[in-house]
N, CA, C and O atoms as a CHARMM CRD file, in Angstrom:
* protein
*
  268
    1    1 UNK  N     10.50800  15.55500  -3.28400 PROA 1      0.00000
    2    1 UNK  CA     9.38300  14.68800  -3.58100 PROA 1      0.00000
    3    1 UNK  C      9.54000  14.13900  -5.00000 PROA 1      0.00000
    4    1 UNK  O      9.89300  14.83000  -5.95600 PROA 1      0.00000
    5    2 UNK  N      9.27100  12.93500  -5.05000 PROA 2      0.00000
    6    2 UNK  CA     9.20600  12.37100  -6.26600 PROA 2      0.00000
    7    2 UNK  C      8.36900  12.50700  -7.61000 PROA 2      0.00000
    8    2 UNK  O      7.28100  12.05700  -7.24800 PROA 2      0.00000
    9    3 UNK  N      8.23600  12.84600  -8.89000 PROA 3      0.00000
   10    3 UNK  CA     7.54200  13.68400  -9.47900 PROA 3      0.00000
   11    3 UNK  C      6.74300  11.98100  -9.77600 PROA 3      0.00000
   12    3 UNK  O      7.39200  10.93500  -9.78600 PROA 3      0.00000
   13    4 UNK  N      5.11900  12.08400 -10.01000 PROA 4      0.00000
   14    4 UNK  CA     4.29300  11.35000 -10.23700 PROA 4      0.00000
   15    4 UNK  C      4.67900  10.62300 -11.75600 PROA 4      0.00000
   16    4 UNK  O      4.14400   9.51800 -11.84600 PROA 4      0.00000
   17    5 UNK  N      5.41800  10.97100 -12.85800 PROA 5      0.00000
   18    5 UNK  CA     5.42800  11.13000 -14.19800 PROA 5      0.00000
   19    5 UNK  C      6.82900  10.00800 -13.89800 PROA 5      0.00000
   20    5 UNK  O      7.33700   9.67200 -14.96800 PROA 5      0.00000
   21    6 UNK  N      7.41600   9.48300 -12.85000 PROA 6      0.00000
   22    6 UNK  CA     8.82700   8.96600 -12.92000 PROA 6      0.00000
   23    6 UNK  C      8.48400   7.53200 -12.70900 PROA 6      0.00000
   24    6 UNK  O      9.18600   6.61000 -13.12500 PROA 6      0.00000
   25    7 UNK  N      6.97200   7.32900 -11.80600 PROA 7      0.00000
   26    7 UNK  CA     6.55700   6.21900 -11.16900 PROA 7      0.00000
   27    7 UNK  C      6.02400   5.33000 -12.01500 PROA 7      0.00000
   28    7 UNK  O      5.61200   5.96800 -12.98400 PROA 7      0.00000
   29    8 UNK  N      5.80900   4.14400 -12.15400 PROA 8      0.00000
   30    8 UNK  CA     5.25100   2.96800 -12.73400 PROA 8      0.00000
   31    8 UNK  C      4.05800   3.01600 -12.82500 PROA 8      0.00000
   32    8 UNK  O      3.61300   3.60400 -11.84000 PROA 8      0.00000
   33    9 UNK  N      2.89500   2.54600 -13.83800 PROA 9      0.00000
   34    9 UNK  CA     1.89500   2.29200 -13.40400 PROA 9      0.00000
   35    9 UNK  C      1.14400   1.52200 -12.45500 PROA 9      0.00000
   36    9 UNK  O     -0.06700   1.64400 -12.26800 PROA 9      0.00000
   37   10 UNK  N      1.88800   0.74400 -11.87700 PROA 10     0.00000
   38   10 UNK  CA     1.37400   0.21900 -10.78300 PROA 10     0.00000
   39   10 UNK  C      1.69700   0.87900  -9.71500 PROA 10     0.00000
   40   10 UNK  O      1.16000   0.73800  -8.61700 PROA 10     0.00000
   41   11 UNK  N      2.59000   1.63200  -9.98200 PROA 11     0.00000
   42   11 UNK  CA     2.75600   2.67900  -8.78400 PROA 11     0.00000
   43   11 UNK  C      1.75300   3.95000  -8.41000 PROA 11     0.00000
   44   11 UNK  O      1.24300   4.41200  -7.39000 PROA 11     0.00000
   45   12 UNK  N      1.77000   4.23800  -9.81200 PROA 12     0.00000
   46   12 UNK  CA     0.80300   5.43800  -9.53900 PROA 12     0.00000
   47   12 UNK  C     -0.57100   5.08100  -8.94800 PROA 12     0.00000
   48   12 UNK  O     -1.15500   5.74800  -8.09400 PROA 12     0.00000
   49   13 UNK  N     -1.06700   3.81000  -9.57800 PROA 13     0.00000
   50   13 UNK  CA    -2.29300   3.29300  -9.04600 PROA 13     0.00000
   51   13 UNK  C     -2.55900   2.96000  -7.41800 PROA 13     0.00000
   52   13 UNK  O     -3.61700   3.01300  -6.79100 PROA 13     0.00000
   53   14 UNK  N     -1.17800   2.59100  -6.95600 PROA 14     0.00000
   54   14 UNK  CA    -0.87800   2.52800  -5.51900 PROA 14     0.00000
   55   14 UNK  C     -1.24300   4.13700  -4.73400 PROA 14     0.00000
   56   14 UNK  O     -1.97700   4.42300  -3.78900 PROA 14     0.00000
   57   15 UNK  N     -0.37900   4.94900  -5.59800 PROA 15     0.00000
   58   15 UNK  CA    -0.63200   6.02000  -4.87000 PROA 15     0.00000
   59   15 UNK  C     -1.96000   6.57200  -4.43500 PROA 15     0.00000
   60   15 UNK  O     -2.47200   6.96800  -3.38800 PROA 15     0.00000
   61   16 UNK  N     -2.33300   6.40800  -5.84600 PROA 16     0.00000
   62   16 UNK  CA    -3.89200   7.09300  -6.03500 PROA 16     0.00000
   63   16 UNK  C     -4.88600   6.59300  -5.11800 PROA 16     0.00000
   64   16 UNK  O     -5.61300   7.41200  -4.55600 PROA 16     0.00000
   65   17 UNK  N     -5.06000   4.96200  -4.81600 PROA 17     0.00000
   66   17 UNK  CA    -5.56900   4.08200  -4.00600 PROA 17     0.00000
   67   17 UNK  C     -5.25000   5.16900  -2.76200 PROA 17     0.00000
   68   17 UNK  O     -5.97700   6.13200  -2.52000 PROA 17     0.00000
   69   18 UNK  N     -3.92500   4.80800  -1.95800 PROA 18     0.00000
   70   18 UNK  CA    -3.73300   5.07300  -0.56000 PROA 18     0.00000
   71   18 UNK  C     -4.22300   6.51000  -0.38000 PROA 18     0.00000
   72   18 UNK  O     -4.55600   6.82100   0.76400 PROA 18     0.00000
   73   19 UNK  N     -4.32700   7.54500  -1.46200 PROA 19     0.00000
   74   19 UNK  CA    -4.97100   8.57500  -1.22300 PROA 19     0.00000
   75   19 UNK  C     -6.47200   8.28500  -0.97300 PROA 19     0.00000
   76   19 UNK  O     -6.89700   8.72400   0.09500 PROA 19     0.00000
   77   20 UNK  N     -7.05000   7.85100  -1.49300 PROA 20     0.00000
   78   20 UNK  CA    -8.70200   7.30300  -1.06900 PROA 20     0.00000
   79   20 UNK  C     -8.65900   6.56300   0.43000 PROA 20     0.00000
   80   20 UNK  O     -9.50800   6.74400   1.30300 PROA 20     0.00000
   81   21 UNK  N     -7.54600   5.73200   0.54000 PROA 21     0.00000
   82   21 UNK  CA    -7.79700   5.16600   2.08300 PROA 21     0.00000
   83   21 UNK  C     -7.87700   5.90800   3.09400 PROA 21     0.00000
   84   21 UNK  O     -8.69200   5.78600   4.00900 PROA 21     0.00000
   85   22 UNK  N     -6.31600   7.41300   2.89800 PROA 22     0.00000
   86   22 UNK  CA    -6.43200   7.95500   3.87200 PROA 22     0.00000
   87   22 UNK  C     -7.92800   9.05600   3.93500 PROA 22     0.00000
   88   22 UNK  O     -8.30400   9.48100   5.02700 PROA 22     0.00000
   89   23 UNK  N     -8.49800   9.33600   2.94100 PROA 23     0.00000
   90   23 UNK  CA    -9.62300  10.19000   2.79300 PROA 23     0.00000
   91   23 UNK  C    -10.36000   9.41900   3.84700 PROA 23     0.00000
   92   23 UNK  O    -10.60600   9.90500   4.95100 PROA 23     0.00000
   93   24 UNK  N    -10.72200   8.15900   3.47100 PROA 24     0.00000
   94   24 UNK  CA   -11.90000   7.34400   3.65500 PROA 24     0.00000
   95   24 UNK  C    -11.64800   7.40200   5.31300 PROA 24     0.00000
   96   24 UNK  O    -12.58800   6.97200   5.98000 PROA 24     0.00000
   97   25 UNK  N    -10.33400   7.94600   6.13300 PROA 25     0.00000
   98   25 UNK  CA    -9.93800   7.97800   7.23400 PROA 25     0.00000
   99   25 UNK  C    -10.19600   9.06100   7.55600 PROA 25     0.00000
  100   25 UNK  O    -10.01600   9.15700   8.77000 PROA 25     0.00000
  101   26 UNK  N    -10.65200  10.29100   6.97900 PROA 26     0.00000
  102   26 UNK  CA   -10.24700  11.58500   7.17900 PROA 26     0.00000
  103   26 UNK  C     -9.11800  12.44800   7.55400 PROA 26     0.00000
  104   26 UNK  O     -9.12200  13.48500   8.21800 PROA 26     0.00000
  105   27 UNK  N     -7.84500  11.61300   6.81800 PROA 27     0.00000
  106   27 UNK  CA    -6.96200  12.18400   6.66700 PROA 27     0.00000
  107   27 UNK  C     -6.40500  13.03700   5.49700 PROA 27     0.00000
  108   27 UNK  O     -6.93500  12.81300   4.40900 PROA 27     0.00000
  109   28 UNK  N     -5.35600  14.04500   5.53500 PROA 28     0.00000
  110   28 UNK  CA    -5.41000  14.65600   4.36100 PROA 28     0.00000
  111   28 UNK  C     -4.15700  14.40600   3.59500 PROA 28     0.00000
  112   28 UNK  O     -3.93900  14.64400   2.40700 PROA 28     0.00000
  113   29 UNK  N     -3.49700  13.96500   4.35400 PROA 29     0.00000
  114   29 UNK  CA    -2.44500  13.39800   3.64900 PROA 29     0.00000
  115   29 UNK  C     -1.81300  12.02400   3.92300 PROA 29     0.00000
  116   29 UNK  O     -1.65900  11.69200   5.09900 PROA 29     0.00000
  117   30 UNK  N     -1.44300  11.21800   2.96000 PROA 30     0.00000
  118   30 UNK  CA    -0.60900   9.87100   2.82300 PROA 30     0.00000
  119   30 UNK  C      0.12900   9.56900   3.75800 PROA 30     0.00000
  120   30 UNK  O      1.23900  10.04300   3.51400 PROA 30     0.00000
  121   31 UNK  N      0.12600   9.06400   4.65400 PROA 31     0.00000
  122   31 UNK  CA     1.27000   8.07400   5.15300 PROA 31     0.00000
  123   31 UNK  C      1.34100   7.03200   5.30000 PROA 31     0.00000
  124   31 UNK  O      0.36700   6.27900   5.27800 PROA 31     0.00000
  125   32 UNK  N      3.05000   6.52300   5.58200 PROA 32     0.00000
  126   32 UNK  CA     3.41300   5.22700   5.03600 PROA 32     0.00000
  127   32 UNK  C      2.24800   4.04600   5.23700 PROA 32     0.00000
  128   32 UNK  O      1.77400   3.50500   4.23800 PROA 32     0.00000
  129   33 UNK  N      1.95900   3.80000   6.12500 PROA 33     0.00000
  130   33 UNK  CA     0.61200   2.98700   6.61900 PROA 33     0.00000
  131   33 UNK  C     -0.71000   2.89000   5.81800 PROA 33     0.00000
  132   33 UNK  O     -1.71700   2.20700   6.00500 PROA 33     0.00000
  133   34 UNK  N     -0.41900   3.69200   4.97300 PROA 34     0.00000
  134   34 UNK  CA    -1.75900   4.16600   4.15800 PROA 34     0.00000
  135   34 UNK  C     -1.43800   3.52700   2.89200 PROA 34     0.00000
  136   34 UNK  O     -2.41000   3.14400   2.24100 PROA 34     0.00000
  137   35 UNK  N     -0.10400   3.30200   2.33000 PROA 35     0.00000
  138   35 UNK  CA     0.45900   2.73900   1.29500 PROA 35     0.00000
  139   35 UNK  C      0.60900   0.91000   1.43500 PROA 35     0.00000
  140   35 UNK  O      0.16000  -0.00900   0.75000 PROA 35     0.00000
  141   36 UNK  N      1.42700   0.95800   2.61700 PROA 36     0.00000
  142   36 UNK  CA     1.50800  -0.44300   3.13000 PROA 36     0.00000
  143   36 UNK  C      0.10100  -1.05600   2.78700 PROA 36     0.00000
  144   36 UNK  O      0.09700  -2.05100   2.06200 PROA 36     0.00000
  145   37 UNK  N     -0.97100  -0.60300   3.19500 PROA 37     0.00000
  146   37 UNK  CA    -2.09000  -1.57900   3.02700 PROA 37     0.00000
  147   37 UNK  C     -2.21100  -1.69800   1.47800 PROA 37     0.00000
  148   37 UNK  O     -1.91700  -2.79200   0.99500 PROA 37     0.00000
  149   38 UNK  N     -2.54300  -0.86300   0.78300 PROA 38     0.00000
  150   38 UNK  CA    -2.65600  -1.01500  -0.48900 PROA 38     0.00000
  151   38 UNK  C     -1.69600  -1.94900  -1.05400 PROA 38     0.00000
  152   38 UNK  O     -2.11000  -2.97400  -1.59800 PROA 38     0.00000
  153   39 UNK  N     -0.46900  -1.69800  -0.97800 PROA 39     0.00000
  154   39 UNK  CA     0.27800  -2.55600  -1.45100 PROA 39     0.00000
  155   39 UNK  C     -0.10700  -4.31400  -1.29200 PROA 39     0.00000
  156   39 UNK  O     -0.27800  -5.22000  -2.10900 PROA 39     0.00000
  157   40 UNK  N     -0.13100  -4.22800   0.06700 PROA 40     0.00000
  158   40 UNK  CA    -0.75400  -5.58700   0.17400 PROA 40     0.00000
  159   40 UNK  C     -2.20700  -5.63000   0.20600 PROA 40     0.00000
  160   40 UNK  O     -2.95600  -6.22600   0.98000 PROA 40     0.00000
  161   41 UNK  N     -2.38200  -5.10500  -0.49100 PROA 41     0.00000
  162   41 UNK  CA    -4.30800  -5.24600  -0.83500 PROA 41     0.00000
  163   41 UNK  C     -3.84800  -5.97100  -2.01300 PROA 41     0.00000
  164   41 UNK  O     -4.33300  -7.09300  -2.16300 PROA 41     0.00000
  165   42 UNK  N     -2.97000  -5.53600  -2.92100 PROA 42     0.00000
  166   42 UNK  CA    -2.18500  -6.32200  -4.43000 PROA 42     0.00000
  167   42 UNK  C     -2.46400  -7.44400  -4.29400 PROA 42     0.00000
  168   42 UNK  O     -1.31000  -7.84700  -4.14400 PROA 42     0.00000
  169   43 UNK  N     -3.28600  -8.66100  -4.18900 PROA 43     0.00000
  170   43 UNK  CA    -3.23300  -9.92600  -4.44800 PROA 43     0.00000
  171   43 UNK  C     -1.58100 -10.57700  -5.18400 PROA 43     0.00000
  172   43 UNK  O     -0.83200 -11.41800  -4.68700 PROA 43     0.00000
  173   44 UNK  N     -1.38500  -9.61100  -6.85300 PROA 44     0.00000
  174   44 UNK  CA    -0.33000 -10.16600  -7.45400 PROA 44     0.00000
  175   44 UNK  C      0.89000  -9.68400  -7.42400 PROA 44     0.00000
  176   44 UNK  O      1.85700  -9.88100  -8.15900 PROA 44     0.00000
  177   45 UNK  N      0.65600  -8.66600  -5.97300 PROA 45     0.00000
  178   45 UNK  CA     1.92600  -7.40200  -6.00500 PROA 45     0.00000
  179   45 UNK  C      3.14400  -8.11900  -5.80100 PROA 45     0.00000
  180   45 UNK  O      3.19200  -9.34600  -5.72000 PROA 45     0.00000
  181   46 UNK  N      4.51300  -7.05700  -5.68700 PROA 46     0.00000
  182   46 UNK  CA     5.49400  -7.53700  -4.69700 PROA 46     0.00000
  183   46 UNK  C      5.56900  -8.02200  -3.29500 PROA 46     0.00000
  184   46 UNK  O      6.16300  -8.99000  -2.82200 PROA 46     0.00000
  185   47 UNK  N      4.88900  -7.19400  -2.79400 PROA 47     0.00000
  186   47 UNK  CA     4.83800  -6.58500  -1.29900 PROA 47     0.00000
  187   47 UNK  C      4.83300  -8.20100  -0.75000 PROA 47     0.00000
  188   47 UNK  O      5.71100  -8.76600  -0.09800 PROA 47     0.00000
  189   48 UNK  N      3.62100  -8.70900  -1.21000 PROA 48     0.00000
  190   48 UNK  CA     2.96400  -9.71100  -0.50200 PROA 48     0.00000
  191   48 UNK  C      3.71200 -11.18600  -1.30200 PROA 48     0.00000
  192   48 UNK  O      3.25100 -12.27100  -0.95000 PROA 48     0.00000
  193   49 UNK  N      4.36300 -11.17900  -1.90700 PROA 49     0.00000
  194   49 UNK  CA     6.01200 -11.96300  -2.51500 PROA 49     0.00000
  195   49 UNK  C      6.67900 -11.95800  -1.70700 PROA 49     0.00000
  196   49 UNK  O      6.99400 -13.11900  -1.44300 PROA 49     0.00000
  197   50 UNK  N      7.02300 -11.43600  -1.23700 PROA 50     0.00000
  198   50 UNK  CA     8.38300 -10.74600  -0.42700 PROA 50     0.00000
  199   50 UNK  C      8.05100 -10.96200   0.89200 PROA 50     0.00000
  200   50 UNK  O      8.73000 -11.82900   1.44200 PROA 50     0.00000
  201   51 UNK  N      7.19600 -10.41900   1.56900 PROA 51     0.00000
  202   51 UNK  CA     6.68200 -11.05700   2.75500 PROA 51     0.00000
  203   51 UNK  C      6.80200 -12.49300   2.94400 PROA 51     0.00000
  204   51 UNK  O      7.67300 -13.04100   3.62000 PROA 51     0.00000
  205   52 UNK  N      5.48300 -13.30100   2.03600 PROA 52     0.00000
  206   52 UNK  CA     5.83700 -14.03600   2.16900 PROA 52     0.00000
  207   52 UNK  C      7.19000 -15.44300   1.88700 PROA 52     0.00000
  208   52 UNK  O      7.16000 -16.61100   2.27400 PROA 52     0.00000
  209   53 UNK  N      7.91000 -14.94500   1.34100 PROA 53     0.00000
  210   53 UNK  CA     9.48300 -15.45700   1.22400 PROA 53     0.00000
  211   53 UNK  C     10.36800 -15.17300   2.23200 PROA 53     0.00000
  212   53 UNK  O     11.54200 -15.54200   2.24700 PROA 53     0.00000
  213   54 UNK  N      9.72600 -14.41400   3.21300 PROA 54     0.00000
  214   54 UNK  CA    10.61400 -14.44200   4.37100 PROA 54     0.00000
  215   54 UNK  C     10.04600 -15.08400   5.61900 PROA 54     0.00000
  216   54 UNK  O     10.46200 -15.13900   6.77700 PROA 54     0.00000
  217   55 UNK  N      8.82100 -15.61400   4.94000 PROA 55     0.00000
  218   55 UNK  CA     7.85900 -16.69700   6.19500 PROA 55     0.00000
  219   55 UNK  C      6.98100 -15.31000   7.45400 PROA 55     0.00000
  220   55 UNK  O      7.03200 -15.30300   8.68400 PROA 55     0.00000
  221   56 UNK  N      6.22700 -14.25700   6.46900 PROA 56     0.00000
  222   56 UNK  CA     5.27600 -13.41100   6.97100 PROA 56     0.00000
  223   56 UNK  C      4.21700 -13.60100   6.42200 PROA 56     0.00000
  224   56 UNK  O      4.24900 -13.50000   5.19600 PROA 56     0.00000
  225   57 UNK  N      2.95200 -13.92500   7.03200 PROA 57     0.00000
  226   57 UNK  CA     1.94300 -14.27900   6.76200 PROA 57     0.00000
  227   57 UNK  C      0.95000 -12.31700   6.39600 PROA 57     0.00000
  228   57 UNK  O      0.29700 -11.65500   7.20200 PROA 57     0.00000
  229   58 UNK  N      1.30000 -11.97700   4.80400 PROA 58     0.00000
  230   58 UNK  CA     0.75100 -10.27100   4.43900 PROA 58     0.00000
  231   58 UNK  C     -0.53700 -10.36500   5.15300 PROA 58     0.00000
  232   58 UNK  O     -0.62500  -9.41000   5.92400 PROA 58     0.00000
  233   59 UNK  N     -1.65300 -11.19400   5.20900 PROA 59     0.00000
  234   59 UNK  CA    -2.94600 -10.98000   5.54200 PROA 59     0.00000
  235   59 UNK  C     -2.84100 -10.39100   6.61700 PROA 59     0.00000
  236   59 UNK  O     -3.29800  -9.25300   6.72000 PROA 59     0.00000
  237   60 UNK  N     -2.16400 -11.06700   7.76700 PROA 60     0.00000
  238   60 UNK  CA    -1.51200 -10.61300   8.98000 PROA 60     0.00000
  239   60 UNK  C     -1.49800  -9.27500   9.31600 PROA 60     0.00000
  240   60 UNK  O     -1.85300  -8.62400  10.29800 PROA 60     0.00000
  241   61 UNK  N     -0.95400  -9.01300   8.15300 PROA 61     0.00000
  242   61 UNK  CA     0.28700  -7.93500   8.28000 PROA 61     0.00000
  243   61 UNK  C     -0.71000  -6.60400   7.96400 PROA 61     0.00000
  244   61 UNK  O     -0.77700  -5.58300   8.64800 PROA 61     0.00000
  245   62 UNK  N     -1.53900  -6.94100   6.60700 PROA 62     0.00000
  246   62 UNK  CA    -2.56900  -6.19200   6.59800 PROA 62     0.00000
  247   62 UNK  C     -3.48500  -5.66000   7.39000 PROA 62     0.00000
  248   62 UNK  O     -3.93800  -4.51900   7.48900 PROA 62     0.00000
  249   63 UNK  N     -3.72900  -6.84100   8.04000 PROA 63     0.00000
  250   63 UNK  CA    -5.04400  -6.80400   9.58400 PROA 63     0.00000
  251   63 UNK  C     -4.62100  -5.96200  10.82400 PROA 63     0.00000
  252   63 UNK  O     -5.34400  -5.19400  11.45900 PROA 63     0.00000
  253   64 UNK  N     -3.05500  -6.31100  11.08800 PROA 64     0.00000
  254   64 UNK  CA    -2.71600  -5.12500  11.77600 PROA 64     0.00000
  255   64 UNK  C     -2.65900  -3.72600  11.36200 PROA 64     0.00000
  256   64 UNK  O     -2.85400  -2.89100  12.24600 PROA 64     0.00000
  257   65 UNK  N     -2.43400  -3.33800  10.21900 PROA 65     0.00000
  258   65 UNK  CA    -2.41900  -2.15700   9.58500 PROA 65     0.00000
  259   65 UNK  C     -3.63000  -1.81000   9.22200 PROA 65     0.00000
  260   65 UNK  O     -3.44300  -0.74700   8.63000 PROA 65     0.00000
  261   66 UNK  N     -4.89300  -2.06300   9.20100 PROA 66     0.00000
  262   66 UNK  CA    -6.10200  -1.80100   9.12900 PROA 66     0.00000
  263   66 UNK  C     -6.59400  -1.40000  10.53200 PROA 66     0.00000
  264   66 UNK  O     -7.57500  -0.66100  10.45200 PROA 66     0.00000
  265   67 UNK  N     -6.23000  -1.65100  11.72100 PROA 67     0.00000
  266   67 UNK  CA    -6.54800  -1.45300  12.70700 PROA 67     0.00000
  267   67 UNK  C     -6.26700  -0.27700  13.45300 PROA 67     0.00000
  268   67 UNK  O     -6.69300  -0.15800  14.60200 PROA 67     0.00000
């Protein structure tokens, strides 16, 4: 596992987020799906750069992963 102290601040903030999503799910632990949204919750992130530069519409992408 990756030590928290190695990650970026925008990373850690990611993390911390997807831990509240999966709570807010009643889950107890993180998975990938739980990150994915956050990431593209980022308005100015990568995630949703990158997506869309390959002609993926993130909102999309989000809406399925919220579901």
């Amino acid at each position: 596992m990756v030590s928290l102290d190695k990650l970026t601040l925008k990373s850690k903030e990611a993390v911390t987020r997807a831990q509240k999503v999966a709570s807010d799910y009643g889950q107890t632990q993180i998975e990938p799906l739980h990150l994915l949204f956050v990431l593209l919750d980022q308005q100015d992130g990568m995630s949703r750069s990158i997506l869309k530069k390959i002609g993926v519409n993130p909102d999309l992408v989000k809406d399925r992963v919220q579901e």
